[in-house]
mmCIF file of the N, C-alpha and C atoms, coordinates in Angstrom:
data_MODEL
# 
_entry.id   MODEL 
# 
loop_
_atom_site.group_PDB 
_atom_site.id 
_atom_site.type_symbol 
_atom_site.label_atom_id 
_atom_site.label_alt_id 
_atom_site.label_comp_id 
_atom_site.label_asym_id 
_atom_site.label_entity_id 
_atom_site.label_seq_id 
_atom_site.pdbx_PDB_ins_code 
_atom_site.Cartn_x 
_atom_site.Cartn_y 
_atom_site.Cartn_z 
_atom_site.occupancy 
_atom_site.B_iso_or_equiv 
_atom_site.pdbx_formal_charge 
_atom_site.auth_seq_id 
_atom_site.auth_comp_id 
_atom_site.auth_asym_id 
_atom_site.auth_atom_id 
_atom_site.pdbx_PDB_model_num 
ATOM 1   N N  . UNK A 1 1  ? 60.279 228.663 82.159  1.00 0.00 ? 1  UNK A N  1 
ATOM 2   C CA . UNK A 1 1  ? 61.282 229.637 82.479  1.00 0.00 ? 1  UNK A CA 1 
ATOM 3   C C  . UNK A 1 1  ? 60.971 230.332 83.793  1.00 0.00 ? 1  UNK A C  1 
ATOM 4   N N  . UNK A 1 2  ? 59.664 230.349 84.215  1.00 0.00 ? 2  UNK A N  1 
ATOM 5   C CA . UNK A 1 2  ? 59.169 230.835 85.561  1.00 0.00 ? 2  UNK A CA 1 
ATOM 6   C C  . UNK A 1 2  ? 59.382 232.542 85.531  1.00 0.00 ? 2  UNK A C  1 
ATOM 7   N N  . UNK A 1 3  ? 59.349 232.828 84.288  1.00 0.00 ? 3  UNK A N  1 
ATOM 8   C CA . UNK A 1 3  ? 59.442 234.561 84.402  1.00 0.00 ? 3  UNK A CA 1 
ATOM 9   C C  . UNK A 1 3  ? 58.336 234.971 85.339  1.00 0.00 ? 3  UNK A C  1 
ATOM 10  N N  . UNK A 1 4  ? 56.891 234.829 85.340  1.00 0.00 ? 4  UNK A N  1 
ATOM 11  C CA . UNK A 1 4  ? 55.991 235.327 85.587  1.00 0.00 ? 4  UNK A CA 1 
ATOM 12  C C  . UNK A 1 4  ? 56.188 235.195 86.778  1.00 0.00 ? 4  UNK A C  1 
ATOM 13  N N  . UNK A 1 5  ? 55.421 235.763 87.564  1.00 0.00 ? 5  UNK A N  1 
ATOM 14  C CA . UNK A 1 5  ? 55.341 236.483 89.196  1.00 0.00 ? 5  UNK A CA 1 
ATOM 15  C C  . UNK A 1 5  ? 54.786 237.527 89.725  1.00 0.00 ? 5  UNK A C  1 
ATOM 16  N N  . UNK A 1 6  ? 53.495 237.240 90.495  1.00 0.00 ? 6  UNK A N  1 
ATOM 17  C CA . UNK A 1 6  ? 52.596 238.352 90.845  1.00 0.00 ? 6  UNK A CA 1 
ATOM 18  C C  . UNK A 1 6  ? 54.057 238.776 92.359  1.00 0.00 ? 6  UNK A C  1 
ATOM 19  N N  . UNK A 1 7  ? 53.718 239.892 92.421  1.00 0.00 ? 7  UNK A N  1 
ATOM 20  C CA . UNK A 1 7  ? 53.820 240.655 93.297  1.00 0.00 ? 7  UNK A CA 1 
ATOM 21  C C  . UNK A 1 7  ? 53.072 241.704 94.122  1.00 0.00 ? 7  UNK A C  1 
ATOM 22  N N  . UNK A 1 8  ? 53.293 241.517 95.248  1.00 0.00 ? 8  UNK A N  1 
ATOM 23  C CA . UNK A 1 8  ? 52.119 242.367 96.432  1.00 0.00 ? 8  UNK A CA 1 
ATOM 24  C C  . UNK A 1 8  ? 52.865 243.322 97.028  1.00 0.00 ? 8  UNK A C  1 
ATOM 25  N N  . UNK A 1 9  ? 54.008 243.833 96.805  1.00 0.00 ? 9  UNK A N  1 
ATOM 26  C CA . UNK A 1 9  ? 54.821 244.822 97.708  1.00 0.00 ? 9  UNK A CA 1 
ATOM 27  C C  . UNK A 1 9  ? 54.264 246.293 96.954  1.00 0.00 ? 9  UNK A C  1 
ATOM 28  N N  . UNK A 1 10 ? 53.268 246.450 97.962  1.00 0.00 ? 10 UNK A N  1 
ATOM 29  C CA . UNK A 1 10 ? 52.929 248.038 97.652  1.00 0.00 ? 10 UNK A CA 1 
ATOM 30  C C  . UNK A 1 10 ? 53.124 248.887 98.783  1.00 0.00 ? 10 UNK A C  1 
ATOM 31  N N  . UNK A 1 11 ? 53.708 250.021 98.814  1.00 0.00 ? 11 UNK A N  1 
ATOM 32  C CA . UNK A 1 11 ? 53.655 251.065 99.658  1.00 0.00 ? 11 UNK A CA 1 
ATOM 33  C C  . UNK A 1 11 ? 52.443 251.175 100.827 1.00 0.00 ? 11 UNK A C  1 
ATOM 34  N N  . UNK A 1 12 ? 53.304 251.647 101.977 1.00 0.00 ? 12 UNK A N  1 
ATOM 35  C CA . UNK A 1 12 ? 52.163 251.413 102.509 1.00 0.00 ? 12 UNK A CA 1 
ATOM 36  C C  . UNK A 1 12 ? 51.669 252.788 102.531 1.00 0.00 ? 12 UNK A C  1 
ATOM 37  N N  . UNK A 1 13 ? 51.921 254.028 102.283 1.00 0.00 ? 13 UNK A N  1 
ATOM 38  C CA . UNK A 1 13 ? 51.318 255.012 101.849 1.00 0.00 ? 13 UNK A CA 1 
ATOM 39  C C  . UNK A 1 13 ? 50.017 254.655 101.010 1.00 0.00 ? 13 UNK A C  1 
ATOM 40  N N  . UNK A 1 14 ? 50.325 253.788 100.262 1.00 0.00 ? 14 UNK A N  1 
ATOM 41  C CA . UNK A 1 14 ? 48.860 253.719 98.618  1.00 0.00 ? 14 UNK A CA 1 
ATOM 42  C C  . UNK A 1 14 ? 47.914 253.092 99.876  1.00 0.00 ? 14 UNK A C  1 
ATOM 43  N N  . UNK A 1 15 ? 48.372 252.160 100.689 1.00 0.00 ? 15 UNK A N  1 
ATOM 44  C CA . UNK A 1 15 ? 47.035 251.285 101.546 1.00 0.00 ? 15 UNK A CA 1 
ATOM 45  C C  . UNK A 1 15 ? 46.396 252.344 102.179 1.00 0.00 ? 15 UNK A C  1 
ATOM 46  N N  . UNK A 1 16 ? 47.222 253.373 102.953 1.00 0.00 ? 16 UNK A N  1 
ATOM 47  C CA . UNK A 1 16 ? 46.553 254.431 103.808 1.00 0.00 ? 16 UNK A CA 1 
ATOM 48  C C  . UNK A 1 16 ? 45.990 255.040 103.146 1.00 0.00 ? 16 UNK A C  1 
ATOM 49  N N  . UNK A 1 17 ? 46.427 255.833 101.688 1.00 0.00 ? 17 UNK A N  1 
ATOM 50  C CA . UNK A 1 17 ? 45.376 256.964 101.034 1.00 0.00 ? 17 UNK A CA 1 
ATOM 51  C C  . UNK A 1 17 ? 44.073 255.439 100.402 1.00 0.00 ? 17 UNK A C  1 
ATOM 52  N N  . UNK A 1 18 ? 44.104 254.796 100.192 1.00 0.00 ? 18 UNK A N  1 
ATOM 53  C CA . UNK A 1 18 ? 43.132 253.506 99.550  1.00 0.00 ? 18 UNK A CA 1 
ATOM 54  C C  . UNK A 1 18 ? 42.024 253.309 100.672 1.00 0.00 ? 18 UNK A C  1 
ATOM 55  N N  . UNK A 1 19 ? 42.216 253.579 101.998 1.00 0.00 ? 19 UNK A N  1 
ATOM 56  C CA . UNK A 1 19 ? 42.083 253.564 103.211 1.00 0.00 ? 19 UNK A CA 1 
ATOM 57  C C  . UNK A 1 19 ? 40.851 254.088 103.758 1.00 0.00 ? 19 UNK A C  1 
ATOM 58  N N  . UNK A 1 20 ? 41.701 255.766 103.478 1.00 0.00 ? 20 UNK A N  1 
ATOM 59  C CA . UNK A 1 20 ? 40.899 257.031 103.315 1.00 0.00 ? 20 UNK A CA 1 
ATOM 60  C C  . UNK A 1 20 ? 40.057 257.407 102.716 1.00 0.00 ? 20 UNK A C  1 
ATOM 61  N N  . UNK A 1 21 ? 40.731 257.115 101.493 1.00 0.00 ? 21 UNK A N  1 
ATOM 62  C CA . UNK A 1 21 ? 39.332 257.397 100.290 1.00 0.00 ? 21 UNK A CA 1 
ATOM 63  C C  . UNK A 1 21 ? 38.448 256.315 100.060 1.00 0.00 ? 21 UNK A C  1 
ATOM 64  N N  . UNK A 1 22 ? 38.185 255.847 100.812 1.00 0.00 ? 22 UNK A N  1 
ATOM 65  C CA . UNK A 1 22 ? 37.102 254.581 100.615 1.00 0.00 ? 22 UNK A CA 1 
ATOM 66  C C  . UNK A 1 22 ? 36.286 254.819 101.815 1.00 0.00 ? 22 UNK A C  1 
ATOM 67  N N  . UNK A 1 23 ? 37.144 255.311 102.812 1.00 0.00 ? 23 UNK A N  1 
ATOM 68  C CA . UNK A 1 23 ? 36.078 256.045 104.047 1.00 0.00 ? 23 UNK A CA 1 
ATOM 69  C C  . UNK A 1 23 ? 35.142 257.306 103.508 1.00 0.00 ? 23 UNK A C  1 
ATOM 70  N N  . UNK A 1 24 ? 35.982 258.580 102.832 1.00 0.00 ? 24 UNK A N  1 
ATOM 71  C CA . UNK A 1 24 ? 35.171 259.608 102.661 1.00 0.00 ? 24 UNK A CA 1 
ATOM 72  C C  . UNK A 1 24 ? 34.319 259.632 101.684 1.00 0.00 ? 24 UNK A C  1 
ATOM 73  N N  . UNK A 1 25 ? 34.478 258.237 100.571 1.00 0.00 ? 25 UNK A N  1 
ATOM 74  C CA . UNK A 1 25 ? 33.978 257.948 99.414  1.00 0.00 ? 25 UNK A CA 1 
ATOM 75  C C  . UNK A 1 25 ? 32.345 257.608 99.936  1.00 0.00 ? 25 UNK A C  1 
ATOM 76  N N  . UNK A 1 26 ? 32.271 256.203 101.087 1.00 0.00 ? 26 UNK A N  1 
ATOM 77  C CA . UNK A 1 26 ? 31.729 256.480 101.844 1.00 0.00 ? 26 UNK A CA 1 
ATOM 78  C C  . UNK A 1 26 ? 30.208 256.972 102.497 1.00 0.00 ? 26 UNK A C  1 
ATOM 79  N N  . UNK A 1 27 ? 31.042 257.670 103.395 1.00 0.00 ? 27 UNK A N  1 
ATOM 80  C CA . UNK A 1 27 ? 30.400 258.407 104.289 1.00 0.00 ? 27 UNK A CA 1 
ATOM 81  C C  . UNK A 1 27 ? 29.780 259.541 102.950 1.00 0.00 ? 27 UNK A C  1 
ATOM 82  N N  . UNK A 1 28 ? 30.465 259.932 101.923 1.00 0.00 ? 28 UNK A N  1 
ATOM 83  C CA . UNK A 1 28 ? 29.588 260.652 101.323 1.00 0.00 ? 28 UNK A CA 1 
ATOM 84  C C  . UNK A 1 28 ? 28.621 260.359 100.446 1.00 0.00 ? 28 UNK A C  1 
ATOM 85  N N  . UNK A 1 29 ? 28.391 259.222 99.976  1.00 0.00 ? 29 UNK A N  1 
ATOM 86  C CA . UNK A 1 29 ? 27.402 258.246 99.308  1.00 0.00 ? 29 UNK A CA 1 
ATOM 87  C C  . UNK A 1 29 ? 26.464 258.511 100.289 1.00 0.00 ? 29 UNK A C  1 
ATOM 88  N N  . UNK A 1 30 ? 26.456 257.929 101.310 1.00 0.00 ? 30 UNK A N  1 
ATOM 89  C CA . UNK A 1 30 ? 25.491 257.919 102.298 1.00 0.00 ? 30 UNK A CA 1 
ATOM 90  C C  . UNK A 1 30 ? 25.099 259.760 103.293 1.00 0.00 ? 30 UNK A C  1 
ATOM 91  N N  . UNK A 1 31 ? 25.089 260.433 102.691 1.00 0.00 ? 31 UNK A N  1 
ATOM 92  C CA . UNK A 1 31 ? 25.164 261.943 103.209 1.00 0.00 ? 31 UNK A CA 1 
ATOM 93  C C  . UNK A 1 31 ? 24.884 262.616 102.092 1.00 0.00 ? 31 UNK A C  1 
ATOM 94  N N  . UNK A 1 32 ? 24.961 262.278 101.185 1.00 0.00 ? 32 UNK A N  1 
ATOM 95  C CA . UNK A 1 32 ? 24.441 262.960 99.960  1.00 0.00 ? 32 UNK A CA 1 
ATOM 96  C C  . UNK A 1 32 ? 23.154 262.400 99.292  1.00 0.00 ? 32 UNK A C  1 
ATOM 97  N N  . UNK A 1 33 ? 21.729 263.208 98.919  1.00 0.00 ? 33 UNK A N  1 
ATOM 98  C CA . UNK A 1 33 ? 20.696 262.123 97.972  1.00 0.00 ? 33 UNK A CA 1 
ATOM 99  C C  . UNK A 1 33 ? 20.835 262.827 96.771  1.00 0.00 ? 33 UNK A C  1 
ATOM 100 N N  . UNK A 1 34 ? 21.758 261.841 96.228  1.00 0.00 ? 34 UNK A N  1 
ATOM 101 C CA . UNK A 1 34 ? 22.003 262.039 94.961  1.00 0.00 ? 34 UNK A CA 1 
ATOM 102 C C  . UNK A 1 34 ? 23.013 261.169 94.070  1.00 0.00 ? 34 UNK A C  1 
ATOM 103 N N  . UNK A 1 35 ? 23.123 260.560 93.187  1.00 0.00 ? 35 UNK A N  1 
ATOM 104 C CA . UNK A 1 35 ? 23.816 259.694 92.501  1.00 0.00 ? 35 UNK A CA 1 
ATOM 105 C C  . UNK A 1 35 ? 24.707 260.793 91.175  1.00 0.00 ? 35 UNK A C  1 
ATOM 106 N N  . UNK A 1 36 ? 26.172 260.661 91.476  1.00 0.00 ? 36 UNK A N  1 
ATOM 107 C CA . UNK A 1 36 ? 26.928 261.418 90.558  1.00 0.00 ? 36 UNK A CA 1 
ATOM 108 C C  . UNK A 1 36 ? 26.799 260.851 89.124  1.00 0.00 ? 36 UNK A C  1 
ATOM 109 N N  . UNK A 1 37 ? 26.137 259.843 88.935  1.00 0.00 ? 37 UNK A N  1 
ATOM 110 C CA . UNK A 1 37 ? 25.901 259.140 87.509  1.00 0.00 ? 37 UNK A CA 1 
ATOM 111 C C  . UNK A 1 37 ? 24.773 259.972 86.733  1.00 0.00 ? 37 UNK A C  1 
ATOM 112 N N  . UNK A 1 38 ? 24.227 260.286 87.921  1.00 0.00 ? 38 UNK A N  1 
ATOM 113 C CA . UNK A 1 38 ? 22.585 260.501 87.923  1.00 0.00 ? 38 UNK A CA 1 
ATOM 114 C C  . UNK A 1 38 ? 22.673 262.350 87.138  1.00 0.00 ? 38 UNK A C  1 
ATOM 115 N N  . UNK A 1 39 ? 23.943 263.022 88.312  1.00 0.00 ? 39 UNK A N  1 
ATOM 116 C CA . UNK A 1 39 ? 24.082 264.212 87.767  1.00 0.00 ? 39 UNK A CA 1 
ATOM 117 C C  . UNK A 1 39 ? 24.625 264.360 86.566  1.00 0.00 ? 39 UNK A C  1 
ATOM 118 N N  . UNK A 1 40 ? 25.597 263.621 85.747  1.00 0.00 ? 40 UNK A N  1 
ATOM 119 C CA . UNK A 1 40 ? 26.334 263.993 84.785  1.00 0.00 ? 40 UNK A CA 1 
ATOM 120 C C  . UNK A 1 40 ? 25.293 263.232 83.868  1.00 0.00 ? 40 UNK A C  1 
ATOM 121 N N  . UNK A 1 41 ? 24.851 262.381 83.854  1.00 0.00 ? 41 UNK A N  1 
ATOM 122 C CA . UNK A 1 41 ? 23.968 261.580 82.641  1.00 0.00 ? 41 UNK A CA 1 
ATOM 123 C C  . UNK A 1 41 ? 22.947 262.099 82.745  1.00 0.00 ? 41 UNK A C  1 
ATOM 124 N N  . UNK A 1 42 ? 22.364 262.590 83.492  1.00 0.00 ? 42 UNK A N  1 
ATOM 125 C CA . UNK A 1 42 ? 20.398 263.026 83.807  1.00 0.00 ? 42 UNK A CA 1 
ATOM 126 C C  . UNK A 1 42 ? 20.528 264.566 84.034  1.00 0.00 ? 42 UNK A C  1 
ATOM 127 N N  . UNK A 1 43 ? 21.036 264.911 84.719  1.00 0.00 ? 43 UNK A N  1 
ATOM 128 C CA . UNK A 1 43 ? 21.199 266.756 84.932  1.00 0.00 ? 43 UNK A CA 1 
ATOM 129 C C  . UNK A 1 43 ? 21.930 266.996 84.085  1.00 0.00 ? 43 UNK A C  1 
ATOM 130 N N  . UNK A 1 44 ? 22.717 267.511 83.921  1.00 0.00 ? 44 UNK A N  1 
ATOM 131 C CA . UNK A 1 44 ? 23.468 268.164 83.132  1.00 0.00 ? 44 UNK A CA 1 
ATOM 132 C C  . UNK A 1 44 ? 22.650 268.291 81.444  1.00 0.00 ? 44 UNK A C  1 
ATOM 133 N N  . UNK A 1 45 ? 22.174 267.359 80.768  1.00 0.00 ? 45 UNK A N  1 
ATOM 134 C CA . UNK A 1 45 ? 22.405 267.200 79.513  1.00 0.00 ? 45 UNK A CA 1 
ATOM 135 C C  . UNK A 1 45 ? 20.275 268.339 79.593  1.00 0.00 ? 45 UNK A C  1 
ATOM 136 N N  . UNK A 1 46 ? 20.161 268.417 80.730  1.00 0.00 ? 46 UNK A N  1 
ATOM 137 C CA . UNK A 1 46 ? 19.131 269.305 80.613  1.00 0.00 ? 46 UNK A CA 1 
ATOM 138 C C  . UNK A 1 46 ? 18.773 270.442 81.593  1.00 0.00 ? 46 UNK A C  1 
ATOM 139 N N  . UNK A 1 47 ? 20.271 270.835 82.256  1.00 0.00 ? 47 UNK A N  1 
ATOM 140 C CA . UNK A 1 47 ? 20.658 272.075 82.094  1.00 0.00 ? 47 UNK A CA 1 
ATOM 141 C C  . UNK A 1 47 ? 19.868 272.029 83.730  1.00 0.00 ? 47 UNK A C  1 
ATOM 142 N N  . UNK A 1 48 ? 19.775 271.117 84.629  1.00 0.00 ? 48 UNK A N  1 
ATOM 143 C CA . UNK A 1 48 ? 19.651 270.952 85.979  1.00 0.00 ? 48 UNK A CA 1 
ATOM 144 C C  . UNK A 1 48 ? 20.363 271.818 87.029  1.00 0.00 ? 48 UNK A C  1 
ATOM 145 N N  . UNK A 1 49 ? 20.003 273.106 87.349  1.00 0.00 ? 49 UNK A N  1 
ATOM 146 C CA . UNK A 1 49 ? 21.256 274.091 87.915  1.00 0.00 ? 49 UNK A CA 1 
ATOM 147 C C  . UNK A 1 49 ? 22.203 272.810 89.008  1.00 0.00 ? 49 UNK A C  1 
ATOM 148 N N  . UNK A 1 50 ? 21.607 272.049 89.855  1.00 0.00 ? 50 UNK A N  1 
ATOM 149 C CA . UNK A 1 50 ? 22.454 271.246 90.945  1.00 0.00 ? 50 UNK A CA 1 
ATOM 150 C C  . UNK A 1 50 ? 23.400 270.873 90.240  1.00 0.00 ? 50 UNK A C  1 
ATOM 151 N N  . UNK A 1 51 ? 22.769 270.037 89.206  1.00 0.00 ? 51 UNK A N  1 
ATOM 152 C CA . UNK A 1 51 ? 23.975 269.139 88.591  1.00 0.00 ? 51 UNK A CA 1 
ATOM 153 C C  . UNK A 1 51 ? 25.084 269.689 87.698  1.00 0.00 ? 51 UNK A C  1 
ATOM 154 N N  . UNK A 1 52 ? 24.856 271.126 87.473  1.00 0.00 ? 52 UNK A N  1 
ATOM 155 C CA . UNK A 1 52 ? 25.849 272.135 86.815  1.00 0.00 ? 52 UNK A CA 1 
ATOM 156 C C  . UNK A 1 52 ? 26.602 272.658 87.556  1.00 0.00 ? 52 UNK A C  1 
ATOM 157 N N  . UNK A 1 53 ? 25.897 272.530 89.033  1.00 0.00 ? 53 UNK A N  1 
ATOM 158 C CA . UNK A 1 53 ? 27.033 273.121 90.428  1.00 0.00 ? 53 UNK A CA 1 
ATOM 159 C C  . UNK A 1 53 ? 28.023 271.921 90.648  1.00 0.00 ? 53 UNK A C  1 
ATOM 160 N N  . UNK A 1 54 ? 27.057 270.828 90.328  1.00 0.00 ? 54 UNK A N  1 
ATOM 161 C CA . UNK A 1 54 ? 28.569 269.571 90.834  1.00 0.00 ? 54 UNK A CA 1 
ATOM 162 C C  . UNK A 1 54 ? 29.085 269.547 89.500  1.00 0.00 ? 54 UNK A C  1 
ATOM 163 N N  . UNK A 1 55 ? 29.043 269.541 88.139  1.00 0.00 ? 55 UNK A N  1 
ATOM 164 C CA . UNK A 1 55 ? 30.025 269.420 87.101  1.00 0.00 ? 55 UNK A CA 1 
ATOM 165 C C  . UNK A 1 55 ? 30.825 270.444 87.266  1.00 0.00 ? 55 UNK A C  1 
ATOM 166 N N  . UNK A 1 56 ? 31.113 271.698 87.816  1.00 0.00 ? 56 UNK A N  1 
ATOM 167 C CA . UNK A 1 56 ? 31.670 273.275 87.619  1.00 0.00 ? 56 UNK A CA 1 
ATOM 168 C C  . UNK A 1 56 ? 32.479 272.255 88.964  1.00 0.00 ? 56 UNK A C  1 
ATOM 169 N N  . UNK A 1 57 ? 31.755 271.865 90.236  1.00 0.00 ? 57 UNK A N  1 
ATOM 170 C CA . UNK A 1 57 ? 32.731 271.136 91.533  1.00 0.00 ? 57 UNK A CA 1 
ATOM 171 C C  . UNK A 1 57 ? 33.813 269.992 91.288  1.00 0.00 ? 57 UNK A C  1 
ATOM 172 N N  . UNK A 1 58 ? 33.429 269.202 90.129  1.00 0.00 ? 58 UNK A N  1 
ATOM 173 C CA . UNK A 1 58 ? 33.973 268.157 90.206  1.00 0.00 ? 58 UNK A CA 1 
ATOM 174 C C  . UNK A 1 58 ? 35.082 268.213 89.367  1.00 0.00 ? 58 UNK A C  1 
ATOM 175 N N  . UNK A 1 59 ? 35.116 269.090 88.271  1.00 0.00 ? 59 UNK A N  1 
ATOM 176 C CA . UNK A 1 59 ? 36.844 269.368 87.247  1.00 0.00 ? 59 UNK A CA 1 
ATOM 177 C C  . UNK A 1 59 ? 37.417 269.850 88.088  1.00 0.00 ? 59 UNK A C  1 
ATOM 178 N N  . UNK A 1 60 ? 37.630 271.076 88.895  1.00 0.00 ? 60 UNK A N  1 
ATOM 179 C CA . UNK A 1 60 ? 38.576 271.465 89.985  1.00 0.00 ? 60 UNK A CA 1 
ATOM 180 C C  . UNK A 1 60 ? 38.888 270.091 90.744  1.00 0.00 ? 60 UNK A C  1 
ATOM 181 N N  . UNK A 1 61 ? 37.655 269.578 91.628  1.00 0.00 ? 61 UNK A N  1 
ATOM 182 C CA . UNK A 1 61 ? 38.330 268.715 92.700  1.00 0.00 ? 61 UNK A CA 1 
ATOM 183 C C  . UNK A 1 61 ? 38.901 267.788 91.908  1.00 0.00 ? 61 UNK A C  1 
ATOM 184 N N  . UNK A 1 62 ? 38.540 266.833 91.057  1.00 0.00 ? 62 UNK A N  1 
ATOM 185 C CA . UNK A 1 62 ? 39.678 265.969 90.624  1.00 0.00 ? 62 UNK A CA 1 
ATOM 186 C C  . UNK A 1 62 ? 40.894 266.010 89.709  1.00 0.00 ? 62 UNK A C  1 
ATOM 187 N N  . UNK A 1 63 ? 40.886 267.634 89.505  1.00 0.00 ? 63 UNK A N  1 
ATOM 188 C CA . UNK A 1 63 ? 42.436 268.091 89.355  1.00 0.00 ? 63 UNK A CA 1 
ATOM 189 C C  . UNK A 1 63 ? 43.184 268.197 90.284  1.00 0.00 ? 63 UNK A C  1 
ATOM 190 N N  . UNK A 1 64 ? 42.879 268.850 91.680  1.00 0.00 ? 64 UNK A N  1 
ATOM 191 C CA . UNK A 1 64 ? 43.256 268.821 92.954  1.00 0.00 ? 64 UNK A CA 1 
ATOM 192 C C  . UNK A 1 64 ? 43.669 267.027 93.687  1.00 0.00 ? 64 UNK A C  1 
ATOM 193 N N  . UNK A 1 65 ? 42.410 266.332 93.706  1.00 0.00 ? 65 UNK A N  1 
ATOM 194 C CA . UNK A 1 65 ? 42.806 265.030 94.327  1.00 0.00 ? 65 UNK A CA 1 
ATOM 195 C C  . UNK A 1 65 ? 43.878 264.057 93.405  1.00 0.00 ? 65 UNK A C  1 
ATOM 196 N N  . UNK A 1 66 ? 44.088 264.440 92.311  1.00 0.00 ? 66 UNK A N  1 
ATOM 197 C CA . UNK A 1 66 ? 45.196 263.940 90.904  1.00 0.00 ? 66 UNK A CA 1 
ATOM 198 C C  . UNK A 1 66 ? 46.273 264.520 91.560  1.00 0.00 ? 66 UNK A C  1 
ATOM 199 N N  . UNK A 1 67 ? 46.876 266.036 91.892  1.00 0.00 ? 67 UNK A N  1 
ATOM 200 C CA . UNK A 1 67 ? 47.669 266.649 92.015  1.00 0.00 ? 67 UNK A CA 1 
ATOM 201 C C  . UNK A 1 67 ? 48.101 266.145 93.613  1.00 0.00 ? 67 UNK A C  1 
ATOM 202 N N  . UNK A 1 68 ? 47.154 265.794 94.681  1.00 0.00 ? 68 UNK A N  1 
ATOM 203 C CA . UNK A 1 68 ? 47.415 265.545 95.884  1.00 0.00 ? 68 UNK A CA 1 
ATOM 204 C C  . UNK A 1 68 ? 48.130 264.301 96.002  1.00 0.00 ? 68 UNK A C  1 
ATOM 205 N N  . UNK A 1 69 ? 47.243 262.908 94.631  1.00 0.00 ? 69 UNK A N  1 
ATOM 206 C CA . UNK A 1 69 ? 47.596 261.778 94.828  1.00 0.00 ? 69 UNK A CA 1 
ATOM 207 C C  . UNK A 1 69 ? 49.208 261.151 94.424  1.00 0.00 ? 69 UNK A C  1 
ATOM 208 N N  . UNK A 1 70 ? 49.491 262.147 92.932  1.00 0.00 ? 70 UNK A N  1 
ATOM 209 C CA . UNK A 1 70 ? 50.608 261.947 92.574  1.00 0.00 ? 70 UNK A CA 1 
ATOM 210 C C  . UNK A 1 70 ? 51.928 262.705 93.709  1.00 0.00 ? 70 UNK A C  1 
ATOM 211 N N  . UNK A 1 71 ? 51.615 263.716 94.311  1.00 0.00 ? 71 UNK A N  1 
ATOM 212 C CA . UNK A 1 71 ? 52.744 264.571 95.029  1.00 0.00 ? 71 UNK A CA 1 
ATOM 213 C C  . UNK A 1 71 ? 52.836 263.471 96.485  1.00 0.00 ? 71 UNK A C  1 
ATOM 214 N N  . UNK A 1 72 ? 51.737 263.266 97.115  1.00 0.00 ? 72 UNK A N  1 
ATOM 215 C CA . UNK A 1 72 ? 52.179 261.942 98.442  1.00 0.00 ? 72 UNK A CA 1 
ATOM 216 C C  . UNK A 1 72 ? 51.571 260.752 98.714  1.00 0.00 ? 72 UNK A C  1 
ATOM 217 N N  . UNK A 1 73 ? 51.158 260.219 97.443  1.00 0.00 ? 73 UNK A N  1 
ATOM 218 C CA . UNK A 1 73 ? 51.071 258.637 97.322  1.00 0.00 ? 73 UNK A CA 1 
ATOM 219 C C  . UNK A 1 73 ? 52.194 258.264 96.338  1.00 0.00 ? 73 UNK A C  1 
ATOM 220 N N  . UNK A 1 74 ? 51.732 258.881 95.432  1.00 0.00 ? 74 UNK A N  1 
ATOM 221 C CA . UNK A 1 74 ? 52.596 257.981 94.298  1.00 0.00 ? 74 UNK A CA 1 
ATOM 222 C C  . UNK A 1 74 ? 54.115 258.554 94.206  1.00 0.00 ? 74 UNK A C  1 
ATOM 223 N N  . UNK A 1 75 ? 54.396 259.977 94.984  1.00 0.00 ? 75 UNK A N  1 
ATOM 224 C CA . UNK A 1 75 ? 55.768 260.215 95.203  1.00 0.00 ? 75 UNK A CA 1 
ATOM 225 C C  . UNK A 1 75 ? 56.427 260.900 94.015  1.00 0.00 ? 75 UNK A C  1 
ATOM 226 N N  . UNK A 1 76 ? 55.795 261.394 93.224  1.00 0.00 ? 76 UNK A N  1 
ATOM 227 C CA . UNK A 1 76 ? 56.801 261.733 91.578  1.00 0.00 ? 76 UNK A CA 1 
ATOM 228 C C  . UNK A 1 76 ? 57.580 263.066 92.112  1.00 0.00 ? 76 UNK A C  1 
# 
């Protein structure tokens, strides 16, 4: 019946923010010594003040980068 069919037509907005955030993703791996796996699995569960500063950092920012991505990538 030939229903099936990949398709590649994506916005080119998603390529530019995909773009971006793979640059600042990044540059901050490499600028930071520290592994975010490292903070939420290894700090946190023993009360590591750093890794309680990035868990308290990281619910805001990825409510913020959710709220940024849906309003001018994804357009809703």
């Amino acid at each position: 019946m030939k229903e099936f069919k990949l398709s590649y037509r994506v916005p080119h907005r998603q390529y530019a923010s995909a773009l971006l955030g793979g640059l600042i993703v990044g540059l901050a791996a490499r600028m930071v010594p520290g592994c975010n796996i490292w903070h939420l699995w290894g700090g946190v569960p023993v009360l590591a003040l750093q890794s309680l500063i990035f868990a308290l950092g990281l619910l805001p920012g990825a409510w913020i980068g959710s709220r940024l991505l849906a309003r001018y990538v994804v357009g809703r």
